[in-house]
TORROGU-78886 format. One record per residue (C-alpha): chain; residue in one letter; x, z, y; residue number from 1. Coordinates in steps of 0.2 Angstrom, whole numbers, padded with zeros to 4 digits. Each point is the difference from the previous one (the first is absolute). Example, Ala and Ser with C-alpha at 12.3 -4.5 7.8 and 13.67 -1.06 7.14 Angstrom:
REM residues 2
[rec A, A, [0062, 0039, -0022], 1]
[rec A, S, [0006, -0003, 0017], 2]
END
This chain:
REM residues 235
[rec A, X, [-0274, 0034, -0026], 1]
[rec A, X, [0014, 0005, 0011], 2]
[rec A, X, [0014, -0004, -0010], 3]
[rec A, X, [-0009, -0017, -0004], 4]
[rec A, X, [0001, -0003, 0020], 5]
[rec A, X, [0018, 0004, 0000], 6]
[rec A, X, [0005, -0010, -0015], 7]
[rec A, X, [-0010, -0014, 0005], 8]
[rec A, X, [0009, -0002, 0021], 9]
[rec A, X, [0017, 0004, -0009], 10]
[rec A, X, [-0003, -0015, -0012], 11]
[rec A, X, [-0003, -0011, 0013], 12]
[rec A, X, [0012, 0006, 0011], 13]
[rec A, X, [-0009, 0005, 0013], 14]
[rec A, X, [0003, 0016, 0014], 15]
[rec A, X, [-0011, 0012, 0004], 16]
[rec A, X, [-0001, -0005, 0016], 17]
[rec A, X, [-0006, -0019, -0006], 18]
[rec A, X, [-0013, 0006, -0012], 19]
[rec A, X, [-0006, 0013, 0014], 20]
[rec A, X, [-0004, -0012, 0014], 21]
[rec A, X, [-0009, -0012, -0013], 22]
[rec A, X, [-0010, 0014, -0003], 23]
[rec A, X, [-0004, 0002, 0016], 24]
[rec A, X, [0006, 0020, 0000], 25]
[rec A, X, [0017, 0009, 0007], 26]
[rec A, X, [0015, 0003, -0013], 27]
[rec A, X, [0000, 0017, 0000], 28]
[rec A, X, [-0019, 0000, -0006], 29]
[rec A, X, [0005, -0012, -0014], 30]
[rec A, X, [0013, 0012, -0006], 31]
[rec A, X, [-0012, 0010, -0002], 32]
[rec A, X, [-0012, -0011, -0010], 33]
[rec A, X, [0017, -0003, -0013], 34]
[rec A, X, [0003, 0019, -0003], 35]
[rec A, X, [-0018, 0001, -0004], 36]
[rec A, X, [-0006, 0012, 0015], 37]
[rec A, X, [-0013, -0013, 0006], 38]
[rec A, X, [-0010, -0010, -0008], 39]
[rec A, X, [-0005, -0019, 0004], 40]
[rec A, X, [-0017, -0002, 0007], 41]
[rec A, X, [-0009, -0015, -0012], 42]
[rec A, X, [0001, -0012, 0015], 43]
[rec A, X, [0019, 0004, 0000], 44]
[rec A, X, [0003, -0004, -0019], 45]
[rec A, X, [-0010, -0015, 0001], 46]
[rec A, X, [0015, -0005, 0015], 47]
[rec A, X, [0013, 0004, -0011], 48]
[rec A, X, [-0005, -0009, -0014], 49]
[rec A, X, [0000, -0015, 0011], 50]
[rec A, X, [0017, 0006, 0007], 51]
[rec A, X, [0008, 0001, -0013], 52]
[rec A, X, [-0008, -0016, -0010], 53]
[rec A, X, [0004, -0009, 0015], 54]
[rec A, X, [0019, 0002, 0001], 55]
[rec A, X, [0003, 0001, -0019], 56]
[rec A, X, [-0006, -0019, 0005], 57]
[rec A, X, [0013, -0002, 0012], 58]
[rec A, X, [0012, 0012, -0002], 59]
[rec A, X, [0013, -0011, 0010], 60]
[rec A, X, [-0009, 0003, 0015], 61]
[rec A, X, [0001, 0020, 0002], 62]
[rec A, X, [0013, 0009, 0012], 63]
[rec A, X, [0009, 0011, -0011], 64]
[rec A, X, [0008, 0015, 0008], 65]
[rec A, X, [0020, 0002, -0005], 66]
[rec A, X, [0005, 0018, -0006], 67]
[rec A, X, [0017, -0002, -0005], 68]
[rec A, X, [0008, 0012, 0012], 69]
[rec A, X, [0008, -0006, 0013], 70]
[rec A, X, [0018, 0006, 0000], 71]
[rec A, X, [0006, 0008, 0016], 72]
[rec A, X, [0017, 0007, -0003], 73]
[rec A, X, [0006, 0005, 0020], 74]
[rec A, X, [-0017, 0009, 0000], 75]
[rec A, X, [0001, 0008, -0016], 76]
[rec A, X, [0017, 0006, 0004], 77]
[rec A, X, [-0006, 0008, 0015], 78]
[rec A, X, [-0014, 0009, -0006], 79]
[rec A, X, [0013, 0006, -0015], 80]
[rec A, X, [0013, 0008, 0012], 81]
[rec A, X, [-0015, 0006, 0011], 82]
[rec A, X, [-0006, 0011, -0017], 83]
[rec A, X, [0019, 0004, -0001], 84]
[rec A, X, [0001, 0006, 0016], 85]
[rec A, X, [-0016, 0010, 0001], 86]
[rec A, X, [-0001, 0007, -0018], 87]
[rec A, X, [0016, -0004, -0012], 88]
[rec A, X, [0006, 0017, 0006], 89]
[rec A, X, [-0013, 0006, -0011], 90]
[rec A, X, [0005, 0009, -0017], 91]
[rec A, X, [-0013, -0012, -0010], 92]
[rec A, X, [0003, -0015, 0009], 93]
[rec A, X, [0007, -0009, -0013], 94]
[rec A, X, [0002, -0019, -0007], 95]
[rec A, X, [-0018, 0004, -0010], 96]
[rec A, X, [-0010, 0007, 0017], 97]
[rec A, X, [0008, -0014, 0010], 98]
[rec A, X, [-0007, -0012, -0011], 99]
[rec A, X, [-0018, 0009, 0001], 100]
[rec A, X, [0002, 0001, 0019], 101]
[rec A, X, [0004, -0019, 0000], 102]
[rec A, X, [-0016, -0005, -0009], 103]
[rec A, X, [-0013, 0013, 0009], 104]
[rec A, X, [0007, -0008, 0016], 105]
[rec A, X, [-0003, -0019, -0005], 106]
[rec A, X, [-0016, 0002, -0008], 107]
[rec A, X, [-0008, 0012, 0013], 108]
[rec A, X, [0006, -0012, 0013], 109]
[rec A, X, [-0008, -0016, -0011], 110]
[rec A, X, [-0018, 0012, -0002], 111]
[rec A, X, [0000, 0005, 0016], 112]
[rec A, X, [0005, -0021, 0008], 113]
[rec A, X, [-0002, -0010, -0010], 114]
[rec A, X, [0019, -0006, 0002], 115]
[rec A, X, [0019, 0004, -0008], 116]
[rec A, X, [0010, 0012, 0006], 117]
[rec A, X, [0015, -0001, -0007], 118]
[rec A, X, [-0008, -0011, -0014], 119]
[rec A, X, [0010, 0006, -0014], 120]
[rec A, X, [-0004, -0004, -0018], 121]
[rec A, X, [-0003, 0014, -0009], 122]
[rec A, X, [0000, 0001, -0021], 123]
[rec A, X, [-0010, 0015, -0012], 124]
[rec A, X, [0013, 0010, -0007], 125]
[rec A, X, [-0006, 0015, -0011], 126]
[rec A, X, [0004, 0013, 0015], 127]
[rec A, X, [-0007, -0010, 0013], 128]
[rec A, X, [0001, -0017, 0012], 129]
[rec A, X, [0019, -0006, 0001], 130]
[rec A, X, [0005, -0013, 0015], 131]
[rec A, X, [0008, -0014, -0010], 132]
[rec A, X, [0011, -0004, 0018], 133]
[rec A, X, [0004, 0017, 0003], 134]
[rec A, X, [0018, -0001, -0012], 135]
[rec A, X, [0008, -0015, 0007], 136]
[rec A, X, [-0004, 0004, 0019], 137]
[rec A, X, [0006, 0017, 0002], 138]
[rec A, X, [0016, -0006, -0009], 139]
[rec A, X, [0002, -0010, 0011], 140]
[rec A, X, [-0004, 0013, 0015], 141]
[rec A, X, [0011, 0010, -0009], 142]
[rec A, X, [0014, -0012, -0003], 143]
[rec A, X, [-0002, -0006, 0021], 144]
[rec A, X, [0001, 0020, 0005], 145]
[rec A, X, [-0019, 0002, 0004], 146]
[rec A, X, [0000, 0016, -0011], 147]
[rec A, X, [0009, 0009, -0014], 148]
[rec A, X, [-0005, 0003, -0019], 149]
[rec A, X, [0003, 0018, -0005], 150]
[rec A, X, [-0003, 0009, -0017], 151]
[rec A, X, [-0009, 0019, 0001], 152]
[rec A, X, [-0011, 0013, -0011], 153]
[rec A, X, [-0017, 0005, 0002], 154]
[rec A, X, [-0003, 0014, -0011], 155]
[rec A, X, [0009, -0007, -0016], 156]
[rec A, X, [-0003, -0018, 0003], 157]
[rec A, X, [0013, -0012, 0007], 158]
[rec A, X, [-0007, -0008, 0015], 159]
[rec A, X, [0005, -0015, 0009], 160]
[rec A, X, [-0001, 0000, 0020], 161]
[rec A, X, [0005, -0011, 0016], 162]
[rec A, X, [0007, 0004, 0015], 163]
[rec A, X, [-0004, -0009, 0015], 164]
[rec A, X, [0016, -0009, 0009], 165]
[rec A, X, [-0008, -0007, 0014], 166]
[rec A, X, [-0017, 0002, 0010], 167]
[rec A, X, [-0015, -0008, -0005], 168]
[rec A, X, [-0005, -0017, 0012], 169]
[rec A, X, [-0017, 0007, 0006], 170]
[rec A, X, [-0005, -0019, 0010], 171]
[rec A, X, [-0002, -0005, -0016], 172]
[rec A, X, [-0016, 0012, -0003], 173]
[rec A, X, [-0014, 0000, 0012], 174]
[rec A, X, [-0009, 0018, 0003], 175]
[rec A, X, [-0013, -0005, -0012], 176]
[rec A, X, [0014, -0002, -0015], 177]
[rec A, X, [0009, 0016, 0006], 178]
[rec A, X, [-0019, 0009, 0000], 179]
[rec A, X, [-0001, -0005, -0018], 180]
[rec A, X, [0016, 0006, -0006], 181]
[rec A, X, [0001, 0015, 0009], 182]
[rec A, X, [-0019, 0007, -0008], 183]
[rec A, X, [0008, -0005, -0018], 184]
[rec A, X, [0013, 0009, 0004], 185]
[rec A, X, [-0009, 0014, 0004], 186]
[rec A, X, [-0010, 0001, -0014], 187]
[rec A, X, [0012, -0004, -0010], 188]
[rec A, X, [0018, 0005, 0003], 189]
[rec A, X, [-0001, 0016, -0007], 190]
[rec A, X, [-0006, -0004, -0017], 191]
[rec A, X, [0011, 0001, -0014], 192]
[rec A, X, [0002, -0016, -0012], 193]
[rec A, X, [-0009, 0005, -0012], 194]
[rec A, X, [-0016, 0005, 0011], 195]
[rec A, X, [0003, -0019, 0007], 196]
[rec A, X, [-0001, -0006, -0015], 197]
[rec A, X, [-0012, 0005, -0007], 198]
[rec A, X, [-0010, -0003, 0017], 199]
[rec A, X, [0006, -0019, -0003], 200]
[rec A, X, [-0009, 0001, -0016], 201]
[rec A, X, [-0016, 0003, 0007], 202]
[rec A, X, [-0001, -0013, 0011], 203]
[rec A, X, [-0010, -0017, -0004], 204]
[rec A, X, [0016, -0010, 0003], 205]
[rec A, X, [0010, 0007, -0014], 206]
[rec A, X, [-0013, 0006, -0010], 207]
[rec A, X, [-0007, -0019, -0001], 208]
[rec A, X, [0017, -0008, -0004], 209]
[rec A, X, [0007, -0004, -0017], 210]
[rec A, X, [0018, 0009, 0000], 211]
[rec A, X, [0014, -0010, 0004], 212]
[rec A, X, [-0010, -0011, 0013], 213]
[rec A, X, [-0002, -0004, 0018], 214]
[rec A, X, [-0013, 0010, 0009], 215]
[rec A, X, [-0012, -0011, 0012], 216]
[rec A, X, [-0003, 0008, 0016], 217]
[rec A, X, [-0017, -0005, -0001], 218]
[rec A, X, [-0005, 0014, -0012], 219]
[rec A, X, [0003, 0010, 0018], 220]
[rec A, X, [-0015, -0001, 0003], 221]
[rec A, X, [-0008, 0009, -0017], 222]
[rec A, X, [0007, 0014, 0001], 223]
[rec A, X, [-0009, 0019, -0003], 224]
[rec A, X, [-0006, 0011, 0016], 225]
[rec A, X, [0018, 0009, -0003], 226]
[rec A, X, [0012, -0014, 0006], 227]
[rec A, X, [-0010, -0012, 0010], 228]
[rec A, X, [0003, 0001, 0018], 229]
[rec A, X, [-0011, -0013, 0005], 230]
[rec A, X, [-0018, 0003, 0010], 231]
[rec A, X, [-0010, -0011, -0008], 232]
[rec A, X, [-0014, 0006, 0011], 233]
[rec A, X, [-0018, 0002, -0005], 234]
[rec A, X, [-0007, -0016, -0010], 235]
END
């Protein structure tokens, strides 16, 4: 039944946010209702039914929520040289766990908001979510003096790290987006690549992705107990 719901809302390209307030119930409880840990009361599938016959009718008419991330490159260049500056230091701070840092600290910020961060798109890759941008903007911060690639070891592999050139630009990230990136940070920042990975694979976003693909920030908000730092409160 649950999957049916989701199928159904994403067929007619409607948000969660949309089909919640027809209902007549908040978002976080349909969330709920789509990973199948509550279940609709008859009265309510009755209204669904009529929901969703009604705007497979008139399709036109519905309010469809965009998802493409909205690229923010000044911000995502700050929040990069501010990792830089707080954790590249760090032995296993490398090109793979910049890249896990990168998506825990979009994707917790779109759980947690609602809204883009930094927006970047990110792709599955067999070890884990890879920015698409993340290439052409650092060369260019590398190639405008913002920070300087460099090759190590860890252990016996060959790693690739950045050194910051300049400070980060802190006005451009309110207290709330500096809260966020300093907790996955945190949690995070001394984990090996391998241990991120494999953390990346356990999450909903990657795990319900076909390799090679975007990854919609609106599978956020099905992720397990272990990731989701959302209070979606008693319903």
């Amino acid at each position: 039944m649950a999957k049916k719901i989701v199928a159904r809302r994403k067929a007619l390209g409607v948000s969660q946010e949309e089909l919640a307030t027809r209902l007549g119930m908040s978002r976080p409880t349909l969330i709920k209702v789509e990973k199948g840990e509550r279940a609709l009361a008859p009265i309510e599938k009755e209204k669904l039914e009529e929901i969703f016959a009604s705007l497979e009718g008139h399709s036109g008419d519905v309010n469809m929520r965009i998802t493409v991330p909205q690229q923010n490159i000044d911000k995502f260049q700050s929040v990069l040289l501010y990792i830089l500056e707080k954790v590249g230091a760090k032995p296993n701070v490398g090109l793979t766990v910049l890249y896990k840092l990168l998506y825990f600290i979009d994707f917790d910020y779109y759980e947690k908001y609602e809204q883009q961060l930094m927006g970047l798109t990110y792709i599955k890759n067999t070890h884990g979510p890879t920015p698409r941008e993340f290439t052409t903007i650092v060369g260019q911060m590398a190639d405008q003096g913002d920070l300087e690639p460099i090759r190590s070891r860890h252990f016996a592999y060959e790693q690739k790290k950045y050194l910051p050139r300049r400070s980060p630009n802190l006005s451009l990230l309110s207290g709330q987006e500096l809260e966020v990136i300093d907790d996955v940070l945190n949690r995070y920042a001394d984990k090996s690549a391998s241990a991120l990975s494999e953390m990346c694979h356990r999450d909903t976003p990657w795990n319900a992705t076909e390799e090679g693909e975007d990854i919609d920030y609106e599978l956020a908000f099905y992720r397990p107990d272990e990731f989701s730092v959302r209070d979606y409160g008693e319903l």
